[in-house]
N, CA, C and O atoms as CSV, one atom per row, in Angstrom:
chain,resi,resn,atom,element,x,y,z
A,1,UNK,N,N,-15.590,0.662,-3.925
A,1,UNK,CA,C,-14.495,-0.170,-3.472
A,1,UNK,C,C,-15.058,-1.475,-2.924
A,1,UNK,O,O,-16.135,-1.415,-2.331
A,2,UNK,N,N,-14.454,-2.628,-3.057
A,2,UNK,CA,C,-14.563,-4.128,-2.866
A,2,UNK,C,C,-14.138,-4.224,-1.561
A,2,UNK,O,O,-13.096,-4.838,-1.792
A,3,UNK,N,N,-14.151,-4.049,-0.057
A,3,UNK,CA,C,-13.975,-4.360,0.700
A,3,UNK,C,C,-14.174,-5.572,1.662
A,3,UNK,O,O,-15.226,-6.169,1.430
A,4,UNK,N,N,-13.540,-6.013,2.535
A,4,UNK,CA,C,-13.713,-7.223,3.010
A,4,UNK,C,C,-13.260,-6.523,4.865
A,4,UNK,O,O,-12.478,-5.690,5.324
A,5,UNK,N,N,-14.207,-7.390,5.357
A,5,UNK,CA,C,-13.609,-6.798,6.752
A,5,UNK,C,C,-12.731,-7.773,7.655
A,5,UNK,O,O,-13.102,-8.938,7.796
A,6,UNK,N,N,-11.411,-7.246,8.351
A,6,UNK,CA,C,-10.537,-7.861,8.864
A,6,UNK,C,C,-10.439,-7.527,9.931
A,6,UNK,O,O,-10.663,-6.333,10.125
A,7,UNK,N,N,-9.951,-8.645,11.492
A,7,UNK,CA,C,-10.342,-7.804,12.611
A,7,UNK,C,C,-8.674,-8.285,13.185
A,7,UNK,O,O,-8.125,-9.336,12.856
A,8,UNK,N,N,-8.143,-7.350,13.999
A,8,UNK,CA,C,-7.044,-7.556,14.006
A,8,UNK,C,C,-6.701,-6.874,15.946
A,8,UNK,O,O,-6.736,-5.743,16.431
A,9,UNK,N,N,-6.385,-8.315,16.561
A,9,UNK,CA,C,-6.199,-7.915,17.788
A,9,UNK,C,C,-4.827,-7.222,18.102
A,9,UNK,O,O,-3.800,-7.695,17.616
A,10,UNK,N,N,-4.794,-6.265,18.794
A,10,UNK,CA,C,-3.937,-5.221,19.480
A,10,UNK,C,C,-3.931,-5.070,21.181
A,10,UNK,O,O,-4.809,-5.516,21.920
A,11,UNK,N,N,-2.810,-4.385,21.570
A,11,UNK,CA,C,-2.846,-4.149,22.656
A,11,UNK,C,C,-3.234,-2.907,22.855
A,11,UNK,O,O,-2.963,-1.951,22.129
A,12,UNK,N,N,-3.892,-2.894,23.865
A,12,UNK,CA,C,-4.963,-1.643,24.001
A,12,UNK,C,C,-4.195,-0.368,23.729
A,12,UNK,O,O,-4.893,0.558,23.316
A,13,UNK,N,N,-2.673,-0.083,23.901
A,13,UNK,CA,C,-2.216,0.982,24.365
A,13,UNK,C,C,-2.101,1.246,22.260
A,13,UNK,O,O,-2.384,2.272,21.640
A,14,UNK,N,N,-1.630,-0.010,21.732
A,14,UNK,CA,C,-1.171,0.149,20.657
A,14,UNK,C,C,-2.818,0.994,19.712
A,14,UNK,O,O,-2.841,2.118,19.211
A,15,UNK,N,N,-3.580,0.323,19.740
A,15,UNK,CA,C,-5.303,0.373,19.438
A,15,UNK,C,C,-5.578,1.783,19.582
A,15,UNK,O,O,-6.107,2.582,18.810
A,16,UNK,N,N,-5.102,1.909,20.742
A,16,UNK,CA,C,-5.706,3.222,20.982
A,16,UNK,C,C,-4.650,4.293,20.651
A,16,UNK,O,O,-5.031,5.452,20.810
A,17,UNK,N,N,-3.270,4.090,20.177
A,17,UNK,CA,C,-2.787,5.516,19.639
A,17,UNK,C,C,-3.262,5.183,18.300
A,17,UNK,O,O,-4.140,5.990,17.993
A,18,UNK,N,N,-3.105,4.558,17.619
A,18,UNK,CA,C,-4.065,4.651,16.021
A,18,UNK,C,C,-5.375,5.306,16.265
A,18,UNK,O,O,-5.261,6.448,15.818
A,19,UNK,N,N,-6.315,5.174,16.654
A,19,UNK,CA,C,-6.966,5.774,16.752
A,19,UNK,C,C,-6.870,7.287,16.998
A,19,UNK,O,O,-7.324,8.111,16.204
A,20,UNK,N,N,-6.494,7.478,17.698
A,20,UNK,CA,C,-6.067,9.041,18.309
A,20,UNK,C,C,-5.130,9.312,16.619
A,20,UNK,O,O,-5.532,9.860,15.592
A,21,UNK,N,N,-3.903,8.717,16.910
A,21,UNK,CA,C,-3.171,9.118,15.561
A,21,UNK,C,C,-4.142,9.409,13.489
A,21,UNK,O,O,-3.832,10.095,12.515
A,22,UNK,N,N,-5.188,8.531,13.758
A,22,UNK,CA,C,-6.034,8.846,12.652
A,22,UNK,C,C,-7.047,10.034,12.968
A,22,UNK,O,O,-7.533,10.937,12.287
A,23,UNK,N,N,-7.123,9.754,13.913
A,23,UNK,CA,C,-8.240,11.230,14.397
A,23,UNK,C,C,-7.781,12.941,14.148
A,23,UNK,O,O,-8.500,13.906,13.889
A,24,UNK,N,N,-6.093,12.840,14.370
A,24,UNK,CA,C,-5.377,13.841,14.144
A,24,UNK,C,C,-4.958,14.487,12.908
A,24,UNK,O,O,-4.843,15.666,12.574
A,25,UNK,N,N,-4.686,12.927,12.098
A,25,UNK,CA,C,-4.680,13.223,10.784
A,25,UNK,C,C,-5.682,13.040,9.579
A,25,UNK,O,O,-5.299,12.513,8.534
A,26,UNK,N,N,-7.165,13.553,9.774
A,26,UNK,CA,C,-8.428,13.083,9.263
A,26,UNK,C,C,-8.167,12.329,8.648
A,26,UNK,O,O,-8.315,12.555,7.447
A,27,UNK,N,N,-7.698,11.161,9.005
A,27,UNK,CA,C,-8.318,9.741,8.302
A,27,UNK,C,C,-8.662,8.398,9.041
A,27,UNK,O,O,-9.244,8.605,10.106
A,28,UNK,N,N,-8.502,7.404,8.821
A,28,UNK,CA,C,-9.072,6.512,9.700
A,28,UNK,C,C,-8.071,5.210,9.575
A,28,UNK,O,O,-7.209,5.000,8.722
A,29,UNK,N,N,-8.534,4.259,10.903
A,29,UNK,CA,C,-7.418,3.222,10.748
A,29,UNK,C,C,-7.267,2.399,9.677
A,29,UNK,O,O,-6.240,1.758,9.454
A,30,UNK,N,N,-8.385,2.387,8.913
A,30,UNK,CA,C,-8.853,1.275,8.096
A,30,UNK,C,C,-7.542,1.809,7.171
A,30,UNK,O,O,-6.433,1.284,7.064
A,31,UNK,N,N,-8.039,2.985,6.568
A,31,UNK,CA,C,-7.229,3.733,5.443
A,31,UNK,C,C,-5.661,3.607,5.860
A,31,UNK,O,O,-4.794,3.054,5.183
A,32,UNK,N,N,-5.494,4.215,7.073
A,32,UNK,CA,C,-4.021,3.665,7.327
A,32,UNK,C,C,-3.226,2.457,6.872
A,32,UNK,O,O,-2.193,2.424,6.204
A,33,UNK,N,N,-4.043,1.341,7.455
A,33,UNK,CA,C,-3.506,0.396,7.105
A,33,UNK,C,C,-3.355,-0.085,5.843
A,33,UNK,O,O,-2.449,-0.813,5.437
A,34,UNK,N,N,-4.740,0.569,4.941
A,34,UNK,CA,C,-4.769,0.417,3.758
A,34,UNK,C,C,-3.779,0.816,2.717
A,34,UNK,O,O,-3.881,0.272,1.618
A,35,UNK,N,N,-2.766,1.759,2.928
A,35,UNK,CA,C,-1.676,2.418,2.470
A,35,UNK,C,C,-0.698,1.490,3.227
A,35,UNK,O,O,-0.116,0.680,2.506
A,36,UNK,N,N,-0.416,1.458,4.520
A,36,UNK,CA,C,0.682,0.206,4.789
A,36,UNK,C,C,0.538,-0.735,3.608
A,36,UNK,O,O,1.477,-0.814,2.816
A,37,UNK,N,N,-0.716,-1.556,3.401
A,37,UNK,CA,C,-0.348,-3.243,2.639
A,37,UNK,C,C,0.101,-2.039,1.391
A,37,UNK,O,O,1.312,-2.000,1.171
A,38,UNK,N,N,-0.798,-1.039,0.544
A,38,UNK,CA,C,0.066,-0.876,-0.616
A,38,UNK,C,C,1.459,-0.539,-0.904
A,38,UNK,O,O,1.985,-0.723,-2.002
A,39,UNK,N,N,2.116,0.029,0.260
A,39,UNK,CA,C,3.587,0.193,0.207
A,39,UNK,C,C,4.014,-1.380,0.433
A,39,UNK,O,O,5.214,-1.426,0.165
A,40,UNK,N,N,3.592,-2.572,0.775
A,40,UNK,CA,C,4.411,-3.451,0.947
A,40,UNK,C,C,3.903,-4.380,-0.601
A,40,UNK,O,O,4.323,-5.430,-1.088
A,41,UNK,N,N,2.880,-3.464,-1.007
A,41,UNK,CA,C,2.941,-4.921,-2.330
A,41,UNK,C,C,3.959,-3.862,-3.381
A,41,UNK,O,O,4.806,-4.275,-4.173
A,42,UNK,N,N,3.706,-2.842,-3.201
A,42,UNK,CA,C,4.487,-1.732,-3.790
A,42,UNK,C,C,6.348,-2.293,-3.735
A,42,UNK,O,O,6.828,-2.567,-4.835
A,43,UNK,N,N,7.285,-2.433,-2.483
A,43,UNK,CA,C,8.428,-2.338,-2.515
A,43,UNK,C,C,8.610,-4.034,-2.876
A,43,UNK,O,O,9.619,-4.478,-3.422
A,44,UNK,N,N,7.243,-5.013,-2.394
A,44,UNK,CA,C,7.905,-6.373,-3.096
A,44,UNK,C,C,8.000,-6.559,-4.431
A,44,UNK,O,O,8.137,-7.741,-4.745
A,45,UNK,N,N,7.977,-5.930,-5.151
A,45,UNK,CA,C,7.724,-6.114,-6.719
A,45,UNK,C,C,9.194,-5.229,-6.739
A,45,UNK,O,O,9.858,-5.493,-7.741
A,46,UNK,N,N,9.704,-4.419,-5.995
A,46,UNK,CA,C,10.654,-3.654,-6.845
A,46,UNK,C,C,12.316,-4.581,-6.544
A,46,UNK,O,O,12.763,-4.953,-5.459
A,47,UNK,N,N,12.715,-4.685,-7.444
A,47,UNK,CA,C,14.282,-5.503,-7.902
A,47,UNK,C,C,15.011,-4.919,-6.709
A,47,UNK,O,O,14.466,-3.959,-6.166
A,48,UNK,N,N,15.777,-5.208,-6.385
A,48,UNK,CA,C,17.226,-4.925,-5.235
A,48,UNK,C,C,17.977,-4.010,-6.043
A,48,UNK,O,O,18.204,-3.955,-7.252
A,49,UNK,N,N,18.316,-3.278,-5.020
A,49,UNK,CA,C,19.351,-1.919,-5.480
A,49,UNK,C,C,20.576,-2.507,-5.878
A,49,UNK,O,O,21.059,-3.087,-4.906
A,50,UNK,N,N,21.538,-2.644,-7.241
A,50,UNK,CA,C,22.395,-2.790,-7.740
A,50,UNK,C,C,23.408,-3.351,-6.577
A,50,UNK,O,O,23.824,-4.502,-6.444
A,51,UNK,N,N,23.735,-1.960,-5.614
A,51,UNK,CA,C,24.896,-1.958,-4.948
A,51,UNK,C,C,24.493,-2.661,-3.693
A,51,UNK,O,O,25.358,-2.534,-2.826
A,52,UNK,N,N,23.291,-3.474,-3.255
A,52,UNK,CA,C,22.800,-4.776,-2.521
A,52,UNK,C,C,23.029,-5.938,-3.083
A,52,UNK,O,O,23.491,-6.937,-2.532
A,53,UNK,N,N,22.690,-5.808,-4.238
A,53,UNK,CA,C,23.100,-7.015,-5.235
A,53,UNK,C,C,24.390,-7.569,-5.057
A,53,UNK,O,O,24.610,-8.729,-4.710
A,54,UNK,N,N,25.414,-6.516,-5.357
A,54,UNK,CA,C,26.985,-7.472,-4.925
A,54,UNK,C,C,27.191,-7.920,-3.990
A,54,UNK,O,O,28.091,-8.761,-3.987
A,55,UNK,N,N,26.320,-7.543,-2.392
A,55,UNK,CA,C,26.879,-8.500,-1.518
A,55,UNK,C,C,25.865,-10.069,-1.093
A,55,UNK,O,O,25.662,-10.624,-0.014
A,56,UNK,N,N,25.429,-10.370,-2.439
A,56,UNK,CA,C,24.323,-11.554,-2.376
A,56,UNK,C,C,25.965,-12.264,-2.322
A,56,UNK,O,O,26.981,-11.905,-2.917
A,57,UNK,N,N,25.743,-13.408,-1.350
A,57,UNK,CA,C,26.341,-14.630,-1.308
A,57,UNK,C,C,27.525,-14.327,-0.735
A,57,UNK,O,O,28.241,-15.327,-0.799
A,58,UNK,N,N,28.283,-13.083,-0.004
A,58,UNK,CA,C,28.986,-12.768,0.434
A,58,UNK,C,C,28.946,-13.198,1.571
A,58,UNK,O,O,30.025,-12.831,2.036
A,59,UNK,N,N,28.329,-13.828,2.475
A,59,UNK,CA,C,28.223,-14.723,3.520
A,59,UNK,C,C,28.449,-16.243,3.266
A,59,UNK,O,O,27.789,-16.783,2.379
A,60,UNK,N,N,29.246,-16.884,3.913
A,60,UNK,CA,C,29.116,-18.549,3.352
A,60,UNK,C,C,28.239,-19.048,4.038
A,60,UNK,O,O,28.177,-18.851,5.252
A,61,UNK,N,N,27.134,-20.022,3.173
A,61,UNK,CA,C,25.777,-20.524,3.863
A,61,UNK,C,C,25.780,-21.425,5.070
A,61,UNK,O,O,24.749,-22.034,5.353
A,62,UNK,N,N,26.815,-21.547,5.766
A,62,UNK,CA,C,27.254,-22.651,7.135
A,62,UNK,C,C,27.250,-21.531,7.946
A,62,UNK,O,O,26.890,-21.962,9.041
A,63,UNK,N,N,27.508,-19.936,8.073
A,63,UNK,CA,C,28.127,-19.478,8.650
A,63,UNK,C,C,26.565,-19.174,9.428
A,63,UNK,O,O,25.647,-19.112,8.610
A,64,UNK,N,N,26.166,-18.984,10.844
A,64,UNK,CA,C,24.900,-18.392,11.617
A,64,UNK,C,C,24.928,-17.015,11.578
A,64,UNK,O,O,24.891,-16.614,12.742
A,65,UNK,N,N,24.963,-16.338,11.001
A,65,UNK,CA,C,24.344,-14.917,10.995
A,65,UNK,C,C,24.032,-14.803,12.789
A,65,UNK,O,O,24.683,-14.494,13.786
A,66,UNK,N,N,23.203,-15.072,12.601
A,66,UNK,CA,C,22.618,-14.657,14.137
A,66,UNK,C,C,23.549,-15.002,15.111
A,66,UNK,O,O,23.760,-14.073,15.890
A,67,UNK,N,N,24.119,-15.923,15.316
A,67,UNK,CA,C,24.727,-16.246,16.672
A,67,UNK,C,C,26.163,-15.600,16.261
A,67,UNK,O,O,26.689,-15.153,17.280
A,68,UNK,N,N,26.988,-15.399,15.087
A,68,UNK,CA,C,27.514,-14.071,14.969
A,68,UNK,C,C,27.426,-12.530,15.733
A,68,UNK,O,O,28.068,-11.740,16.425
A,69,UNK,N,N,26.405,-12.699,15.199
A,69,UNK,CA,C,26.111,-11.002,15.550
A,69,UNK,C,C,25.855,-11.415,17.302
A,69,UNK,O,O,26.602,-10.938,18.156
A,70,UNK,N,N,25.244,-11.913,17.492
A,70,UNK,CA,C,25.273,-11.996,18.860
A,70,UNK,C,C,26.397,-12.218,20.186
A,70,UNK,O,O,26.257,-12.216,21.409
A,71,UNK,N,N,27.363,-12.374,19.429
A,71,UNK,CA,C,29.166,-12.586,19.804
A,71,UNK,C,C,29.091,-11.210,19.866
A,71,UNK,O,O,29.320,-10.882,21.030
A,72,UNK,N,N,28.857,-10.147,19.097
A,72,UNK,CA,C,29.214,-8.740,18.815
A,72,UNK,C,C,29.403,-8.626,20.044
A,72,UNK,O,O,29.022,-9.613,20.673
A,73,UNK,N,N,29.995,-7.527,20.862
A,73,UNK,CA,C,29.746,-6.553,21.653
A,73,UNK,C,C,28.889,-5.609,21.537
A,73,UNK,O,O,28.826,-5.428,20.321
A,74,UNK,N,N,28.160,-4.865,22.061
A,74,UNK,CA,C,27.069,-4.240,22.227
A,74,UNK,C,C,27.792,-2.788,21.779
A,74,UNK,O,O,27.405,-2.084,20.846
A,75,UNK,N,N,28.876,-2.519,22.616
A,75,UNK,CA,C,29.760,-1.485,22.379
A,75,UNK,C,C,31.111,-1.906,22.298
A,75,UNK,O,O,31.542,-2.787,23.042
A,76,UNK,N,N,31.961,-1.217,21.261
A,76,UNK,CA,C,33.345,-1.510,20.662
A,76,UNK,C,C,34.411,-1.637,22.028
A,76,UNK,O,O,35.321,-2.462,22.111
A,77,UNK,N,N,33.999,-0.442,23.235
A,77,UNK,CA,C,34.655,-0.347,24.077
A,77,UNK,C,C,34.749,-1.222,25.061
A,77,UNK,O,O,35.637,-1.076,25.902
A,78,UNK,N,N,33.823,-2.322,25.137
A,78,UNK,CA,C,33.347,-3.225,26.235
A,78,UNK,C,C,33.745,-4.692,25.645
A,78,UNK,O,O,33.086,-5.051,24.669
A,79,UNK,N,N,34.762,-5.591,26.135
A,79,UNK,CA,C,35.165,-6.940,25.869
A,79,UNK,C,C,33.827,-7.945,25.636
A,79,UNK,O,O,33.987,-9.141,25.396
């Protein structure tokens, strides 16, 4: 294998359950992560699910998404 080494700062608490978490499941962080990037080059290549597809453009492009949702109520019951 062609490897390249990448160093990637964490917070200690985060650092250290990977570790523990690879230790548990005999493998290692490297490999972990190494399966993360292939599931993400993996699902970017795959087309949108049909029934995602129909609601492309179902938003009008003026409208803020975000500051929308942020009007929401948190809960239905609460003004």
């Amino acid at each position: 294998m062609n490897a390249n080494e990448v160093t990637v700062q964490l917070a200690r608490v985060e650092a250290e359950f990977l570790e523990v978490y690879a230790k548990e499941h005999a493998t290692s962080v490297a490999e972990m992560v190494t399966r993360y990037a292939r599931r993400f080059q993996s699902t970017a290549r795959r087309a949108p699910h049909p029934e995602n597809v129909k609601f492309t453009g179902s938003v009008p492009a003026d409208v803020d998404v975000r500051e929308e949702y942020r009007k929401t109520p948190v809960c239905p019951l609460m003004p």
